[in-house]
The first five atom37 places (N, CA, C, CB, O) and aatype in JSON, in Angstrom:
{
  "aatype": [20, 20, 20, 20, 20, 20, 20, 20, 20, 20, 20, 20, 20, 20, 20, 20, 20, 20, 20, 20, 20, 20, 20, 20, 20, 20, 20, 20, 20, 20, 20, 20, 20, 20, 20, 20, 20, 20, 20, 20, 20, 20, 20, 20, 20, 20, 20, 20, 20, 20, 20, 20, 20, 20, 20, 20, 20, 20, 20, 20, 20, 20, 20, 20, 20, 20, 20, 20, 20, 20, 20, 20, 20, 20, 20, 20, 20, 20, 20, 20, 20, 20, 20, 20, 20, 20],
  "atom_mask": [
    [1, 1, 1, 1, 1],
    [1, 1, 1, 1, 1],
    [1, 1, 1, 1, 1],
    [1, 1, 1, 1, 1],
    [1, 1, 1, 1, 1],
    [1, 1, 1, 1, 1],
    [1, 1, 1, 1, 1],
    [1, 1, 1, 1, 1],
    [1, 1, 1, 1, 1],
    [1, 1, 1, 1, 1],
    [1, 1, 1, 1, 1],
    [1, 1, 1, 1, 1],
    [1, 1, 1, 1, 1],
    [1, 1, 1, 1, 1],
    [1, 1, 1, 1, 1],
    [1, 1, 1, 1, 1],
    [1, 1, 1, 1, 1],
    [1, 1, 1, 1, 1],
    [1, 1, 1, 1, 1],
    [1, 1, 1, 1, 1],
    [1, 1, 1, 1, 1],
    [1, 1, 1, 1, 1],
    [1, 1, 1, 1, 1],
    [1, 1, 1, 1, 1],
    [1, 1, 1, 1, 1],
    [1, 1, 1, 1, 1],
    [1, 1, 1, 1, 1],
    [1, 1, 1, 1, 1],
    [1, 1, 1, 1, 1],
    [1, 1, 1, 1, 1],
    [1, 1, 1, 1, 1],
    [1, 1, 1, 1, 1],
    [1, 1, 1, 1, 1],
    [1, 1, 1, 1, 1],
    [1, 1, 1, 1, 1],
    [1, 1, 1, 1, 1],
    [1, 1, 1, 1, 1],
    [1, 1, 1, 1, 1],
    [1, 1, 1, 1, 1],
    [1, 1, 1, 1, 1],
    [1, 1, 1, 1, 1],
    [1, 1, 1, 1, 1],
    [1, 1, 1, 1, 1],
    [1, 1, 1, 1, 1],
    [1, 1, 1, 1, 1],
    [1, 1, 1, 1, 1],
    [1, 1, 1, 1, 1],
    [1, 1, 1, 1, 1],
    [1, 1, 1, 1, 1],
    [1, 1, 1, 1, 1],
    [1, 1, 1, 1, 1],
    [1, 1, 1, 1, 1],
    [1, 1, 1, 1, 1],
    [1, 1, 1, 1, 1],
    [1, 1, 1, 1, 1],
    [1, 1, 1, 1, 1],
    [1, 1, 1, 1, 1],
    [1, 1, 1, 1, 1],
    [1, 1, 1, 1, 1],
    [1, 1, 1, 1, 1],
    [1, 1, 1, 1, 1],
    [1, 1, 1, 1, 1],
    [1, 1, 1, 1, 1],
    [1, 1, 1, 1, 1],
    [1, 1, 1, 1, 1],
    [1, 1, 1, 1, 1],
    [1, 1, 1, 1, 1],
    [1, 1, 1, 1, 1],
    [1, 1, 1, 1, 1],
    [1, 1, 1, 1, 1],
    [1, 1, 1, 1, 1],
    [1, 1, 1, 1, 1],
    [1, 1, 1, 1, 1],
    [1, 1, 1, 1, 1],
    [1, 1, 1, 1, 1],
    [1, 1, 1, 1, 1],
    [1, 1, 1, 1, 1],
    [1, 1, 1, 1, 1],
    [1, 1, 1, 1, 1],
    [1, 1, 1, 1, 1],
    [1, 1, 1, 1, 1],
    [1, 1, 1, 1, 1],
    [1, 1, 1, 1, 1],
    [1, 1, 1, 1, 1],
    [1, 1, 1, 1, 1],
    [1, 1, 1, 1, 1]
  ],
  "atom_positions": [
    [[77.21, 100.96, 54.59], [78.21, 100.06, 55.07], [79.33, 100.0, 54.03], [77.61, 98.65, 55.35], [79.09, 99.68, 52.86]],
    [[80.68, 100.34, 54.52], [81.95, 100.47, 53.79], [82.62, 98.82, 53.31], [83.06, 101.37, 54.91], [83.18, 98.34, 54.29]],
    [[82.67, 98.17, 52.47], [82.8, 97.05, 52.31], [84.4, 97.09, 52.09], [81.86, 96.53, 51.29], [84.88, 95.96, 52.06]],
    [[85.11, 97.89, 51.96], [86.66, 98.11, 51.68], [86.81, 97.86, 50.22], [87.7, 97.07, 52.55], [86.04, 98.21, 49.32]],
    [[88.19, 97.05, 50.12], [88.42, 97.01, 48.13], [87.34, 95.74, 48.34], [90.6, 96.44, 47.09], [86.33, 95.8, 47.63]],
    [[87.41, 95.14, 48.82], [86.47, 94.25, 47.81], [84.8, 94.46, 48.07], [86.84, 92.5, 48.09], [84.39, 95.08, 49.05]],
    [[83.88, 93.84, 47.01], [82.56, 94.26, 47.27], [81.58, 93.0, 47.08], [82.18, 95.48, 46.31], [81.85, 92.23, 46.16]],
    [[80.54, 92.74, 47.83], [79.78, 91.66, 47.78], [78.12, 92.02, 47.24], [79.91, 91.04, 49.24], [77.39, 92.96, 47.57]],
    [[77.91, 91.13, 46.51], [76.98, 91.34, 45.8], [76.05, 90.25, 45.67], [77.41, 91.74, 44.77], [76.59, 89.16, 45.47]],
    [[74.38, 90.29, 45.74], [73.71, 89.17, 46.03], [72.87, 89.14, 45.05], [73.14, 89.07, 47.25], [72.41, 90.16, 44.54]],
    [[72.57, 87.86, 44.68], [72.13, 88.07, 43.29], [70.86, 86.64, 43.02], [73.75, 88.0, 42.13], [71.03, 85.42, 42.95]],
    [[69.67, 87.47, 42.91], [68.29, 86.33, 42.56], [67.88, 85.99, 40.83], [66.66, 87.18, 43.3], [67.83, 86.36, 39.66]],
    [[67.74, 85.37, 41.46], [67.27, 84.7, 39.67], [65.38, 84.47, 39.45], [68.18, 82.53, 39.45], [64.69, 83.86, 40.27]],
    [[65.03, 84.88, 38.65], [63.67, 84.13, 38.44], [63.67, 82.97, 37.5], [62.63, 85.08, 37.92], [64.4, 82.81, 36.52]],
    [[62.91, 82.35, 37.86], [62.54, 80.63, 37.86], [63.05, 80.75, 35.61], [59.79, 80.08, 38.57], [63.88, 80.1, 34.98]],
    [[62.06, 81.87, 35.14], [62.91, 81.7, 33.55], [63.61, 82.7, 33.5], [62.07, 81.69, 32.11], [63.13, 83.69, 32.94]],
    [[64.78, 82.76, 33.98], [65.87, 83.58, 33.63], [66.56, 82.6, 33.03], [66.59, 84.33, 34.71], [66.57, 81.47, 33.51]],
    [[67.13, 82.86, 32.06], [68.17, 82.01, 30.37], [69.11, 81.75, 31.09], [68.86, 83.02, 28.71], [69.42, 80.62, 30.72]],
    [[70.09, 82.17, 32.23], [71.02, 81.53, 32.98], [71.04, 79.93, 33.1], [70.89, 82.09, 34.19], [70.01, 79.35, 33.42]],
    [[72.02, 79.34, 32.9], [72.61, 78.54, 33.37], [71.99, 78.07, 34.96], [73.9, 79.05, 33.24], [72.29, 78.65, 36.0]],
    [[70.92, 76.69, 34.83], [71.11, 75.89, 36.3], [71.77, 76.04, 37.24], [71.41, 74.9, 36.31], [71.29, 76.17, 38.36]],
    [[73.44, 76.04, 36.88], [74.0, 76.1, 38.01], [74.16, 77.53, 38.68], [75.15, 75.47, 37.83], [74.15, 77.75, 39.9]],
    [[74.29, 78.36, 37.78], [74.7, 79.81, 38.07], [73.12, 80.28, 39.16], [74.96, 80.92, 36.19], [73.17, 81.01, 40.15]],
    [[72.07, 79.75, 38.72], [70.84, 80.18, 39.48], [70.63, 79.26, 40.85], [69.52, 80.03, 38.47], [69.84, 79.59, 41.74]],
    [[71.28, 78.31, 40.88], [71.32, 77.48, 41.9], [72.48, 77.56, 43.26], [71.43, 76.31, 41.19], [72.2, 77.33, 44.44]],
    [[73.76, 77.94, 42.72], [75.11, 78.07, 43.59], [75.3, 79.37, 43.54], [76.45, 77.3, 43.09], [75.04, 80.21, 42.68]],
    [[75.86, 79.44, 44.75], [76.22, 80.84, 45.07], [77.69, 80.67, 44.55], [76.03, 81.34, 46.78], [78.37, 79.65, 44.56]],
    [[78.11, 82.29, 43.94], [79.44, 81.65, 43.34], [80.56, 83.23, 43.61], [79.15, 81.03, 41.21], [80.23, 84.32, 44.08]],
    [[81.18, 83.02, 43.37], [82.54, 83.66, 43.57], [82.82, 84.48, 42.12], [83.8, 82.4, 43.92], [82.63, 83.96, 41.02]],
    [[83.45, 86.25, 42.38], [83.72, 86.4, 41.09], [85.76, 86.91, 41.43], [82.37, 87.79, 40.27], [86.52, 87.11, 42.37]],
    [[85.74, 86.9, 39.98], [87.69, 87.08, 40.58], [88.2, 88.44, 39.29], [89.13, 84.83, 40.12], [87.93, 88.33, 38.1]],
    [[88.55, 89.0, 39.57], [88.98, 90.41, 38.72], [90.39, 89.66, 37.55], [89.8, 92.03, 40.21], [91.04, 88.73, 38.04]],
    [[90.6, 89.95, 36.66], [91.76, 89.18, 35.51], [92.33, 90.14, 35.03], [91.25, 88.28, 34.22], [91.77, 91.24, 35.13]],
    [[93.63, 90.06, 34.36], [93.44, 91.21, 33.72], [93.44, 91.04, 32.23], [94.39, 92.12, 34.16], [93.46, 92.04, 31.51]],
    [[93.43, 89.44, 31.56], [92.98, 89.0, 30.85], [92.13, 87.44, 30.48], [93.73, 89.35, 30.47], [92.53, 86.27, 30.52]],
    [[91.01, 87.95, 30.18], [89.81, 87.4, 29.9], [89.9, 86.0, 29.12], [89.04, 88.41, 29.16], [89.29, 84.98, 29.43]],
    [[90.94, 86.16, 27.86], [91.05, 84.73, 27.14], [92.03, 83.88, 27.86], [91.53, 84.84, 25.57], [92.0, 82.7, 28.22]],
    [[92.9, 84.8, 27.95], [94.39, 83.73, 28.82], [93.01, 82.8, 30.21], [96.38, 85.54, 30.24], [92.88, 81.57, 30.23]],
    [[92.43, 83.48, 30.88], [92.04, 83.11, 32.01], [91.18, 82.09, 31.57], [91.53, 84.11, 32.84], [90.96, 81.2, 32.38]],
    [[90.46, 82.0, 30.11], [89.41, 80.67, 29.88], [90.49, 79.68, 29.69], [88.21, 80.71, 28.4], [90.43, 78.69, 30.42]],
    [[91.46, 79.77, 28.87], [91.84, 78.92, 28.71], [92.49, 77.39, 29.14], [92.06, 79.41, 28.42], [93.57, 77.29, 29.72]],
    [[91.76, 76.39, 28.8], [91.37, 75.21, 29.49], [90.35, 75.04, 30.31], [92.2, 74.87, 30.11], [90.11, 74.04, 30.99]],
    [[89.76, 76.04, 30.23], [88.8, 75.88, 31.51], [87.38, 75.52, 30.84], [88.7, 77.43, 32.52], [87.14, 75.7, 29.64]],
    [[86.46, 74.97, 31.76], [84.91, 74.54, 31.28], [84.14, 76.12, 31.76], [84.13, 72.8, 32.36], [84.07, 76.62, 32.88]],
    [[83.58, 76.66, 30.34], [83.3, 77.55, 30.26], [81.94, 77.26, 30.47], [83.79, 78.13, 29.34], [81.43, 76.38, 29.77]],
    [[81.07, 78.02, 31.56], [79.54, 78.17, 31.8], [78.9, 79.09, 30.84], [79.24, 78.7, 33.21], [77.89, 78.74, 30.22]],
    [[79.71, 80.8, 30.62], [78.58, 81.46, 30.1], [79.76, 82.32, 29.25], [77.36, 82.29, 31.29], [80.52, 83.08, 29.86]],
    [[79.83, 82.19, 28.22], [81.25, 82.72, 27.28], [81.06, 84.35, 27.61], [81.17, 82.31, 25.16], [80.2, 85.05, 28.15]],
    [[82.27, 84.52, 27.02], [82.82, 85.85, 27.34], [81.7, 87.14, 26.98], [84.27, 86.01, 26.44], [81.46, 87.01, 25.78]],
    [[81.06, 88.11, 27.42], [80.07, 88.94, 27.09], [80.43, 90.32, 27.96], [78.62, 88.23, 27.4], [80.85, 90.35, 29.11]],
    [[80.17, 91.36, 27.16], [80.2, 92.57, 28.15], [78.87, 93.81, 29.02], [81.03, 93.36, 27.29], [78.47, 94.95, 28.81]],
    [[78.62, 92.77, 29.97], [77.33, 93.65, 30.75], [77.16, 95.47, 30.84], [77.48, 93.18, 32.42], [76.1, 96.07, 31.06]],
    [[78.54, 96.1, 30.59], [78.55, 97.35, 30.5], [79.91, 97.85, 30.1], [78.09, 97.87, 31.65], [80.86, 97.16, 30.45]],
    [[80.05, 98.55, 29.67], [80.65, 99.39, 29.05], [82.5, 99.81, 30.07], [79.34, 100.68, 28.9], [82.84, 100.57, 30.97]],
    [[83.22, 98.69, 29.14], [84.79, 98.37, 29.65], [84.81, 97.25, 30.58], [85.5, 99.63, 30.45], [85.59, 97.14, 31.53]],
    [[84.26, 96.76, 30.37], [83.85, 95.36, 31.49], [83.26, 94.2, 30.6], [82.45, 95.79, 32.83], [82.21, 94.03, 29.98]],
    [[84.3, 93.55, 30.81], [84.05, 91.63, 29.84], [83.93, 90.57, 31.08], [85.96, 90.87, 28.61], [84.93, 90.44, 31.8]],
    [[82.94, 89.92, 31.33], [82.41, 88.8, 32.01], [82.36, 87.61, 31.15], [81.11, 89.09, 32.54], [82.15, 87.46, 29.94]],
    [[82.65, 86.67, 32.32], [82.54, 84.93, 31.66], [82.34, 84.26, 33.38], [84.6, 84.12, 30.51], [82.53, 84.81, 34.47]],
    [[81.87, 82.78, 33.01], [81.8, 82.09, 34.0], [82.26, 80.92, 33.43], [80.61, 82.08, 34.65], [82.16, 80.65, 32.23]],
    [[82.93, 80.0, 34.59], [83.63, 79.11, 34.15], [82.83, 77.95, 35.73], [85.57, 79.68, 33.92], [81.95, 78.28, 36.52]],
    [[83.6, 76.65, 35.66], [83.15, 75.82, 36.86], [84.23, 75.0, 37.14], [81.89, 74.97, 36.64], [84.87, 74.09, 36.59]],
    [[84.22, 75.65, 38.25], [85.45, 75.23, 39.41], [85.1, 74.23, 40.53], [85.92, 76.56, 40.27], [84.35, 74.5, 41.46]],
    [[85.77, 72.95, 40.33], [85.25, 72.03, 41.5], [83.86, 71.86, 41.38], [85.53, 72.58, 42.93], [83.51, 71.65, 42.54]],
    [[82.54, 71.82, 40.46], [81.38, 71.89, 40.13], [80.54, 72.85, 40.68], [80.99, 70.87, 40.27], [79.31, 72.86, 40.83]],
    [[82.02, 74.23, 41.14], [80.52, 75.5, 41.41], [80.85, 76.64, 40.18], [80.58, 76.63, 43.46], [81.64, 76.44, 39.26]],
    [[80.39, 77.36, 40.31], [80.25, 78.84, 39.35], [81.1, 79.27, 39.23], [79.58, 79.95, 39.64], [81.65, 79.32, 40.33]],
    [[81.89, 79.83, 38.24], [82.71, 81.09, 39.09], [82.98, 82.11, 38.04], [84.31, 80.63, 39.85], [83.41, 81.74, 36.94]],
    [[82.74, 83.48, 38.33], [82.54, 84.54, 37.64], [84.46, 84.85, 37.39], [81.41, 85.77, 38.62], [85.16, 84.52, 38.35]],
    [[85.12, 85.4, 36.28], [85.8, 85.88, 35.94], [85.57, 87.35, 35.15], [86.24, 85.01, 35.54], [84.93, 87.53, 34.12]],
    [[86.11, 88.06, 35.74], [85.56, 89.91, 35.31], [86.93, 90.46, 34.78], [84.94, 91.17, 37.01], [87.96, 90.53, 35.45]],
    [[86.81, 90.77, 33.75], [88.09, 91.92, 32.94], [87.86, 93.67, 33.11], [88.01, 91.64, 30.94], [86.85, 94.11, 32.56]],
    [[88.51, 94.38, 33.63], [87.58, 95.48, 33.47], [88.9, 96.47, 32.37], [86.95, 96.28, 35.36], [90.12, 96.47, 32.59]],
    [[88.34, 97.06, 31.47], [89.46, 97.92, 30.64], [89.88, 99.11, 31.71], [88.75, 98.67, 29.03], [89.22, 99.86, 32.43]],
    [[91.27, 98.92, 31.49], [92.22, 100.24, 32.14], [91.51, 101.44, 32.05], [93.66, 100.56, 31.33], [91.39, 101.63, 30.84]],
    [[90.96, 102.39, 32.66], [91.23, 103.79, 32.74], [91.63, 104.37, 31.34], [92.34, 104.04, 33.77], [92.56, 103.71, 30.86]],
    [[91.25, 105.31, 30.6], [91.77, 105.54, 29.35], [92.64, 106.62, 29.71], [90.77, 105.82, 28.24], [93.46, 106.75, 28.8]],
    [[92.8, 107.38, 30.52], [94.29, 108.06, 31.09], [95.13, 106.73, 32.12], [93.84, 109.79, 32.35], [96.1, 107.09, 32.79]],
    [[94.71, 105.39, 32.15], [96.24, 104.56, 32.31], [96.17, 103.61, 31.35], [96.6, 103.75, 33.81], [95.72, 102.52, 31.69]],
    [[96.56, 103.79, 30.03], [97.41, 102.65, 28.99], [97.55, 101.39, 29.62], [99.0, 103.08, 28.6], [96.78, 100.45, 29.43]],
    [[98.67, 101.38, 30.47], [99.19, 100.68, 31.04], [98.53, 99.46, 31.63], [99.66, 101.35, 31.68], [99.08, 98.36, 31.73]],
    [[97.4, 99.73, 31.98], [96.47, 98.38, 33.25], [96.35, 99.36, 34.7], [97.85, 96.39, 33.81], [96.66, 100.5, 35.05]],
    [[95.74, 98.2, 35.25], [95.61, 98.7, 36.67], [96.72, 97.85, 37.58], [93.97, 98.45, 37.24], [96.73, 96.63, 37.42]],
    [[97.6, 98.4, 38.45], [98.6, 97.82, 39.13], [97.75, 96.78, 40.18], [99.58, 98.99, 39.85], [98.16, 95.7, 40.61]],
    [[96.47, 97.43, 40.45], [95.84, 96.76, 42.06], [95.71, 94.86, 41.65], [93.62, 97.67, 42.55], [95.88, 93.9, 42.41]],
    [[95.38, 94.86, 40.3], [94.85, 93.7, 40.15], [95.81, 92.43, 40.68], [94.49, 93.65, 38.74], [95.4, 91.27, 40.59]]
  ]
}
């Protein structure tokens, strides 16, 4: 199944996974940035900035008292520049 640009992803927790209550409890939303500190800033940070793989910086923050994933991903190393899509 072709999900187009965007992609959905479902995600279980076990009962001791180190996550955050809320993050194992609410279903939450993630949003692409194209920077990671500008985007915490002011915000109530759930799970500070960390990188799950390789050119990709994750954080969660809480919006209206749900989750919400913020994702950085590094440019392409043939585009300098950024990615225009974001």
């Amino acid at each position: 199944m072709s999900a187009g640009p965007a992609g959905i992803e479902w995600m279980r927790f076990e009962a001791d996974s180190p996550l955050p209550g809320l993050v194992k409890a609410v279903p939450h939303v993630a949003f692409e940035v194209r920077d990671l500190e500008a985007a915490l800033e002011g915000r109530e940070v759930l799970i500070a900035p960390n990188s799950p793989s390789e050119g990709v910086r994750v954080a969660f923050i809480v919006e209206n008292g749900a989750p919400v994933e913020l994702i950085e991903i590094a440019p392409p190393s043939d585009d300098p520049g950024g990615r225009d899509e974001r």
